[in-house]
C-alpha positions as CSV (number, residue, x, y, z in Angstrom):
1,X,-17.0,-31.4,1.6
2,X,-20.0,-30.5,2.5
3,X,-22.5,-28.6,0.0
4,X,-22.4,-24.8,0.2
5,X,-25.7,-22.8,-0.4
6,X,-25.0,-19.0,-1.2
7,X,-27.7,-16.9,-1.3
8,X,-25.9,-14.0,-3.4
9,X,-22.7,-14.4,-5.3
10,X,-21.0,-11.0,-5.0
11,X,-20.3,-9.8,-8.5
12,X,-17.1,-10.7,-10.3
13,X,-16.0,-13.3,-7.3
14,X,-15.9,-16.1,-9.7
15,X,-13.9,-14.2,-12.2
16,X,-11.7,-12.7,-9.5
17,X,-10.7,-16.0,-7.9
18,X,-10.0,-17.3,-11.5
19,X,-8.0,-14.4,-12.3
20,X,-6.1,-14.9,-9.1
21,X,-6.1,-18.4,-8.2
22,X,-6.1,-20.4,-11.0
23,X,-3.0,-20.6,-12.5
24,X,-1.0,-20.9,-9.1
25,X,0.6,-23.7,-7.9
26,X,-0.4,-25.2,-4.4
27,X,-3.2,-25.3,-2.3
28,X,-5.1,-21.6,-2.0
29,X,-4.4,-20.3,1.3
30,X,-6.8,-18.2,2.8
31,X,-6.1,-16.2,5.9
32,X,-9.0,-17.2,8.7
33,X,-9.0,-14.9,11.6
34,X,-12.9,-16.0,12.2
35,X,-14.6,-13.2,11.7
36,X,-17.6,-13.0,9.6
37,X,-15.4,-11.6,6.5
38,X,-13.1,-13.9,6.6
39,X,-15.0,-17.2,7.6
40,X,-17.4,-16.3,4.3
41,X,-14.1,-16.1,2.0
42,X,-13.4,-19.8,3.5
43,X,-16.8,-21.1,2.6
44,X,-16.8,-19.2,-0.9
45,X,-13.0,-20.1,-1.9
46,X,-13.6,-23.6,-0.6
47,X,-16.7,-23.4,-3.2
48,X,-14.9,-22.5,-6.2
49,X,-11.3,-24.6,-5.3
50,X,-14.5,-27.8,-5.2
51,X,-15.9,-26.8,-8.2
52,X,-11.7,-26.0,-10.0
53,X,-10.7,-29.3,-7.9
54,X,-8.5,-27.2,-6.1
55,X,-7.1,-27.6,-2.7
56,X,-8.0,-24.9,-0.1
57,X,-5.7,-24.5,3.2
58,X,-7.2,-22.1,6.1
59,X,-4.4,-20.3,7.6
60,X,-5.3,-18.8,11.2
61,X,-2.6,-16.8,13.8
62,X,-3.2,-16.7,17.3
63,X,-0.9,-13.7,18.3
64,X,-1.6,-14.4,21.7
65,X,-2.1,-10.8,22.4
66,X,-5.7,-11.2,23.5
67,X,-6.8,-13.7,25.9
68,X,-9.4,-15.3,23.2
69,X,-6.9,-15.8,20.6
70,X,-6.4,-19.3,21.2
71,X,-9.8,-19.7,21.4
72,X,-10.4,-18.0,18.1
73,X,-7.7,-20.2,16.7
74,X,-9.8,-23.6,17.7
75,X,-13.2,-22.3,16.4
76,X,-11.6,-21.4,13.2
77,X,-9.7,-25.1,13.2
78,X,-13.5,-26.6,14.3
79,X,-15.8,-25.0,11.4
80,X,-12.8,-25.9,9.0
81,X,-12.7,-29.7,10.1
82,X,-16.4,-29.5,9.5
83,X,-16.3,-28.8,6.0
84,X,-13.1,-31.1,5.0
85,X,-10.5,-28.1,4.9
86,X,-7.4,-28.2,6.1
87,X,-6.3,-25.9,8.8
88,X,-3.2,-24.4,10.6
89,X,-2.5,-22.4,13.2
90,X,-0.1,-19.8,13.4
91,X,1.5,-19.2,16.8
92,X,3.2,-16.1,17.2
93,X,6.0,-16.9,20.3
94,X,7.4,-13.6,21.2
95,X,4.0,-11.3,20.9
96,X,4.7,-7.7,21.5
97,X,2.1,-4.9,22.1
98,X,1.5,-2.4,19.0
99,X,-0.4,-2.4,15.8
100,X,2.3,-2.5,13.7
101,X,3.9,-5.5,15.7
102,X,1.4,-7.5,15.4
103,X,0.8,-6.7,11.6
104,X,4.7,-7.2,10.8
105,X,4.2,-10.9,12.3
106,X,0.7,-11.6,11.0
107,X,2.4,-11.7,7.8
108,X,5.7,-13.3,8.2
109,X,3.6,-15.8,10.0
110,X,1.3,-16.3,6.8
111,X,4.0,-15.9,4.3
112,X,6.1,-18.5,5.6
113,X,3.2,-20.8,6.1
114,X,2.4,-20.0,2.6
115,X,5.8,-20.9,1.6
116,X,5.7,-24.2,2.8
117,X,2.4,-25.4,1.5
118,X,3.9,-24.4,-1.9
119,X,1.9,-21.4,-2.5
120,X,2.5,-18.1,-3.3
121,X,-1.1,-16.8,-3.0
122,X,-3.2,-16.0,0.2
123,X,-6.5,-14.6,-0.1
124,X,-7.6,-11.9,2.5
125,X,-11.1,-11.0,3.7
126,X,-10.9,-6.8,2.1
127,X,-14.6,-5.5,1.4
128,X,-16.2,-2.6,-0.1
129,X,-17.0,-1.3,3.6
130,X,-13.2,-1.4,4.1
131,X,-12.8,0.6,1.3
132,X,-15.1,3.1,2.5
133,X,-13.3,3.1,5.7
134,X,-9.9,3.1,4.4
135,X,-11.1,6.4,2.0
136,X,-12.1,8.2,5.1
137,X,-8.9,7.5,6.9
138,X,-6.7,8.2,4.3
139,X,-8.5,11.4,3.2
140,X,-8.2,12.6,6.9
141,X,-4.6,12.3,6.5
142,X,-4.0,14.0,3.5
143,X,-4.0,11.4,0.9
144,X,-3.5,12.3,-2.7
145,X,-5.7,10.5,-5.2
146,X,-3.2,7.6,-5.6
147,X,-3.7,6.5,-2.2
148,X,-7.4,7.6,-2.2
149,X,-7.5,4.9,-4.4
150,X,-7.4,2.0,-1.6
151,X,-7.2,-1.6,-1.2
152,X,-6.1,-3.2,-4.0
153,X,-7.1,-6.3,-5.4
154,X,-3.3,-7.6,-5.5
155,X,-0.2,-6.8,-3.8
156,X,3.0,-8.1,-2.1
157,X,2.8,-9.1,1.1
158,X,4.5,-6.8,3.5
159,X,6.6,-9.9,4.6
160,X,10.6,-9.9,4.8
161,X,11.7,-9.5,1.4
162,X,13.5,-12.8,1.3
163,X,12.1,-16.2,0.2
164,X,9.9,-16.6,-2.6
165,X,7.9,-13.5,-3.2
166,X,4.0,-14.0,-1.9
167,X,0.9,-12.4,-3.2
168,X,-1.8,-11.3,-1.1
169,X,-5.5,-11.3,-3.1
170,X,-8.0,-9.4,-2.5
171,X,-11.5,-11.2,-3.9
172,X,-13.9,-9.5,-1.8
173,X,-13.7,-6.1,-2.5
174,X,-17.1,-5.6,-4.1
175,X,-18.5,-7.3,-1.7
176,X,-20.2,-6.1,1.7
177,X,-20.4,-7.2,5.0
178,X,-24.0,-7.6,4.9
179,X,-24.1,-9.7,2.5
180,X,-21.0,-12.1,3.5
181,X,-22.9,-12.7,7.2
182,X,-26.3,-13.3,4.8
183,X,-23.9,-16.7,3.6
184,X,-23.1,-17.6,7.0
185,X,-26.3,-17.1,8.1
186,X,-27.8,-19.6,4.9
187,X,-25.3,-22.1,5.7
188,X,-25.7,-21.8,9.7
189,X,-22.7,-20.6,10.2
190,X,-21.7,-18.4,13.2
191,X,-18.5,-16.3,13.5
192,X,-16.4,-14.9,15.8
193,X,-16.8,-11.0,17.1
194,X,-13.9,-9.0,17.7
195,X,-14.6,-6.3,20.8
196,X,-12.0,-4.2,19.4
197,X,-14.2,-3.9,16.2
198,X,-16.6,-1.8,18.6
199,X,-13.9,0.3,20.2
200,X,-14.5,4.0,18.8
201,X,-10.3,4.3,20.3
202,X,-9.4,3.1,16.7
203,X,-9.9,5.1,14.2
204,X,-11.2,2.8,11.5
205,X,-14.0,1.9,14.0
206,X,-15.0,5.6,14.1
207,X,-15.3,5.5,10.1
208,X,-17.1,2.7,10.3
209,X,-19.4,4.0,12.9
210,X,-19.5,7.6,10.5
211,X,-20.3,5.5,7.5
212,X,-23.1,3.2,8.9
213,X,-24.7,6.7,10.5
214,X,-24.7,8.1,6.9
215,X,-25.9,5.2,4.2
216,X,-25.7,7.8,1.6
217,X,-21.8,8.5,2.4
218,X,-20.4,5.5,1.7
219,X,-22.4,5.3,-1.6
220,X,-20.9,8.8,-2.1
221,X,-17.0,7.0,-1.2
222,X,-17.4,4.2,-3.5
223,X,-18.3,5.8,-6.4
224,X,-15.4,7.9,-5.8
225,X,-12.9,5.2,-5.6
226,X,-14.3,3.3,-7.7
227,X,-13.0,6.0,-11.0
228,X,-10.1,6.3,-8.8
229,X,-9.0,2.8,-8.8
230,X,-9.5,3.0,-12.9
231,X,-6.8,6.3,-12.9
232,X,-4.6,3.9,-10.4
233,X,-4.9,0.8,-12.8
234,X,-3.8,3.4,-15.9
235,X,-0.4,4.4,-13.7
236,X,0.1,1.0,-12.1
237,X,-0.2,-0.8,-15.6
238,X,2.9,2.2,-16.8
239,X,4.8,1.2,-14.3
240,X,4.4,-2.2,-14.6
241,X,5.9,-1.4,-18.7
242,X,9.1,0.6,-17.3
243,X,9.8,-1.9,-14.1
244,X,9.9,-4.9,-16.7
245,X,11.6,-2.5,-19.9
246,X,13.9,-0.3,-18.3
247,X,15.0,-1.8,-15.4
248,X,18.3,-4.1,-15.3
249,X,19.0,-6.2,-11.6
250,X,23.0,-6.9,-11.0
251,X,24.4,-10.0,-8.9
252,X,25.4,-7.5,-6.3
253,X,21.9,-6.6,-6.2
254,X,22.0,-3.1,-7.4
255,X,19.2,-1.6,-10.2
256,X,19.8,0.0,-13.0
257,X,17.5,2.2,-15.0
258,X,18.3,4.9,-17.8
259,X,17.5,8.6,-17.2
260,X,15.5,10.5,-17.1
261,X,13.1,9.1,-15.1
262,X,9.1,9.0,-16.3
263,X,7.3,12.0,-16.4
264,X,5.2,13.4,-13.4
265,X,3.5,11.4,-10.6
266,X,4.7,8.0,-12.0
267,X,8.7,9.1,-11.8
268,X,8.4,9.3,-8.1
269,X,6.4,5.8,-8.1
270,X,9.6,4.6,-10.6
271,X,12.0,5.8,-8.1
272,X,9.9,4.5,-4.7
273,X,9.9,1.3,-6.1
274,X,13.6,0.7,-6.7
275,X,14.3,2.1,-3.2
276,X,12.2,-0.5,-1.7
277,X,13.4,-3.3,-4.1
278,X,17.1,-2.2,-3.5
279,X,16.6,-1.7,0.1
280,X,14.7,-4.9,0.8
281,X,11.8,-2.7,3.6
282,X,8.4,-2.9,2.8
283,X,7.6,0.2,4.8
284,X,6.7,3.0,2.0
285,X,9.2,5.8,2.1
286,X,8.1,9.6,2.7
287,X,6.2,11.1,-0.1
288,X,8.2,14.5,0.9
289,X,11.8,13.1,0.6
290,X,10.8,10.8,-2.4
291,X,9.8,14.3,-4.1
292,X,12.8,15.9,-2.8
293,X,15.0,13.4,-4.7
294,X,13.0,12.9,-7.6
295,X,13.8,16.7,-8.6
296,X,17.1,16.7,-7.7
297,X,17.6,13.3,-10.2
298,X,15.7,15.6,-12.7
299,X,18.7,17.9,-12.2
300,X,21.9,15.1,-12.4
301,X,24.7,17.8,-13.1
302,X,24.2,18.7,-9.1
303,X,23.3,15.3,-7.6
304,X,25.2,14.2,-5.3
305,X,25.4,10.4,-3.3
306,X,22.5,10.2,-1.9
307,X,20.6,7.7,0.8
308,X,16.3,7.7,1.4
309,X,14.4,4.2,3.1
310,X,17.9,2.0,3.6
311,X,19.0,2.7,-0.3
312,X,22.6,4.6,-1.7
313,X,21.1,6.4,-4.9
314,X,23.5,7.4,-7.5
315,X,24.5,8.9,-11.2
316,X,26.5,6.9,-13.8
317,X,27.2,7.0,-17.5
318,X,23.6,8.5,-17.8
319,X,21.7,5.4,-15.7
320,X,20.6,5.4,-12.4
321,X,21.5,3.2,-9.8
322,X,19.8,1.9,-6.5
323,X,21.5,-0.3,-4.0
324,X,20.8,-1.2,-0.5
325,X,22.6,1.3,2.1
326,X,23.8,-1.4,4.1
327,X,24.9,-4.9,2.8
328,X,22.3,-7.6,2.7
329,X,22.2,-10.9,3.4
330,X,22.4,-13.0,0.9
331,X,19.0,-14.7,0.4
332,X,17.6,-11.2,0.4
333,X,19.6,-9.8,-2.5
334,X,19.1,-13.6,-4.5
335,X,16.0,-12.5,-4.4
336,X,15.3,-9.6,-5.6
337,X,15.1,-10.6,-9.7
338,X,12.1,-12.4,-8.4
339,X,10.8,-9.3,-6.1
340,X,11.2,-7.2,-8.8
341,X,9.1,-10.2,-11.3
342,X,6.7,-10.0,-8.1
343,X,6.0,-6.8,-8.2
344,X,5.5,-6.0,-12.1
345,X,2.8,-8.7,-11.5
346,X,1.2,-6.8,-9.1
347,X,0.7,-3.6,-11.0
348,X,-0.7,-5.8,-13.7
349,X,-3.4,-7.0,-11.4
350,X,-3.2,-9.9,-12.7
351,X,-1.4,-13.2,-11.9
């Protein structure tokens, strides 16, 4: 491979990778869309997997929704040839218009691929300017602090909830754009422009466009979210203690978890997270119904049967318990003992 020069380390990256990639099996996938972002996070994780004698695997989708996908797809495969890293591409072979769409497939496509290699890790290309972005756009739509929080640095992958649970990492999140095109440009590394990143029809791109007009905002938006991210970290790190204490999983694939729920804020988080662990979706459910719920569980004389985001809630002998609506298949409720492993992980930050 061939010798990287960086300029300037982001802070923490080594540290995060460690934290992240280390201890997990299989070669660290990192998903390669060939943008600047994410062809820097190749260079820098193929760095540190060198230096850990690691294996690194670029994963790249063409979605075939733009004419220049495929083309995208080869330059990615090309500069990863060039440097000794093995590459695949992702074809997605019924691409349908719409955002969501294409994200749902995105990352089934990289899950699965994941899978395969033997890894339950990919690393994507987040940075502190898509925090700042993400702040604006959530704050615009009413956010509360939780979600005013951001990106995090780990989560589940929004992928069907069957399979081996996969992680998606986050390393770059302290990290700017500037300075990840300042490696490429070191190493002589070009990168792949995305029109869309220029089109003020998305809203992200107006943020974006807002924030680089206004250097002093997005100072002004990280500090913010940086002390929020601590608050988050305090309540994801609780509910990482109750999901691992309290909560019992059944063969059936019903949850079980004594009453009453955790005080406040993080008894609504309790409850969201059985509904989606129950219910096997990965889409969040309504902050409004979850509330709705949540007091009415608080009040179990009256409570009723009820169903929210493809889960049957109920009261029993003092527990509550969260099954899917509708019967599951079976790989997806053999896995949710490891969903639910998955996911205290995750609010550790930690793997």
């Amino acid at each position: 491979m061939r010798q990287l020069e960086i300029p300037k380390t982001p802070e923490g990256l080594t540290e995060s990778l460690d934290r992240h990639c280390r201890f997990v099996a299989g070669p660290v996938c990192v998903a390669v869309s060939g943008g600047g972002d994410s062809l820097a996070l190749l260079l820098i994780a193929a760095d540190w997997a060198r230096k850990r004698g690691r294996s690194v695997l670029a994963l790249t989708v063409d979605h075939g929704l733009r004419p220049e996908a495929a083309a995208e797809a080869r330059f990615v495969a090309d500069v990863a040839a060039w440097y000794g890293i093995a590459h695949r591409t992702l074809c997605w072979q019924a691409p349908r218009s719409g955002q969501a769409k294409a994200r749902a497939a995105r990352h089934g496509l990289l899950a699965a691929a994941a899978r395969e290699a033997g890894s339950v890790l990919i690393l994507t290309a987040h940075t502190e300017d898509d925090q700042a972005e993400t702040f604006l756009i959530r704050a615009r739509a009413g956010s509360g602090w939780y979600g005013l929080a951001g990106i995090q640095p780990l989560s589940l992958s929004p992928a069907e909830a069957s399979g081996v649970p996969v992680f998606l990492s986050r390393p770059l999140l302290t990290a700017s754009r500037a300075d990840l095109r300042d490696l490429l440009r070191a190493n002589g590394q070009n990168w792949v422009e995305d029109p869309t990143n220029d089109n003020p029809a998305y809203e992200r791109v107006r943020m974006r466009q807002l924030l680089a007009a206004d250097p002093s905002l997005r100072t002004r938006v990280l500090a913010l979210q940086k002390r929020l991210q601590l608050l988050r970290k305090v309540q994801d790190r609780s509910l990482g203690r109750w999901l691992s204490g309290e909560v019992e999983t059944r063969p059936d694939g019903t949850l079980r978890a004594p009453l009453p729920l955790p005080d406040g804020e993080l008894g609504g988080r309790a409850l969201a997270a059985l509904i989606t662990l129950a219910s096997g979706r990965t889409r969040p459910v309504r902050s409004d119904a979850l509330s709705r719920l949540a007091h009415r569980i608080a009040h179990p004389d009256t409570l009723r049967p009820a169903t929210l985001g493809g889960a049957a809630i109920w009261i029993r002998n003092g527990h509550l318990e969260v099954g899917a609506e509708h019967v599951l298949p079976p790989e997806q409720v053999n896995a949710i003992p490891a969903r639910l492993s998955a996911m205290v992980t995750t609010c550790s930050g930690e793997m």
